[in-house]
FIDOMI-89057 format. One record per residue (C-alpha): residue in three letters; y negated, x, z. Coordinates in Angstrom, 1 decimal, m for minus. Layout:
BEGIN
R   vexlo       c2       c1       c3
R     ALA        Y        X        Z
...
This chain:
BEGIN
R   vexlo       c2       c1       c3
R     UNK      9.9     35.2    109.0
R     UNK      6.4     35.9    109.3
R     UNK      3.7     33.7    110.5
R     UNK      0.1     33.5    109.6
R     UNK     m2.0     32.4    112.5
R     UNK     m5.2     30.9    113.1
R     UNK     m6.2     30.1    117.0
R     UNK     m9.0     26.8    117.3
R     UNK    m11.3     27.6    119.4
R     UNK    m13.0     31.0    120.9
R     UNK    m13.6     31.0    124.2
R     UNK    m10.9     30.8    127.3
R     UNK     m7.6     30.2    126.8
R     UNK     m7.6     30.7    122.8
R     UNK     m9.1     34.0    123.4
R     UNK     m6.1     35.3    125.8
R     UNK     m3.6     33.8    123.4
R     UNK     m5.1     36.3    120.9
R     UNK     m5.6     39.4    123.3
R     UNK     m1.8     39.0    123.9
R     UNK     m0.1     38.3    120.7
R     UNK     m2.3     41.3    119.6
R     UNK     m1.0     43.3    122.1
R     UNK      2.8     41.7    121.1
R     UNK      2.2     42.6    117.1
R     UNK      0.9     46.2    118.3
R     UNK      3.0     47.2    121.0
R     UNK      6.3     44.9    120.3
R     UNK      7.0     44.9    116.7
R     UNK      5.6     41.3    116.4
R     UNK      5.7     40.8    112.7
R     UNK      3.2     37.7    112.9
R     UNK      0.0     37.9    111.5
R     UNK     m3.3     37.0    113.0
R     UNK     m5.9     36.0    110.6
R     UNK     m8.7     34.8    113.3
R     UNK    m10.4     31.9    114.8
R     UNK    m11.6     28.8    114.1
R     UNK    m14.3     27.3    115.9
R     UNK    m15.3     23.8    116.2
């Protein structure tokens, strides 16, 4: 099953979360979905 995702915050540690499952949905077959981030 699918997942949509959304990552709080954009800086750091929320930025290389993204960068890799990225590279895990382009690369790997991940079938999650990133939609973006939220900042606070």
């Amino acid at each position: 099953m699918a997942k949509k995702v959304i990552i709080i915050g954009g800086i750091g540690t929320a930025v290389n979360i993204a960068e890799q499952m990225q590279d895990a949905i382009d690369n790997y077959g991940l079938k999650d979905e990133f939609l973006g981030f939220c900042f606070r």
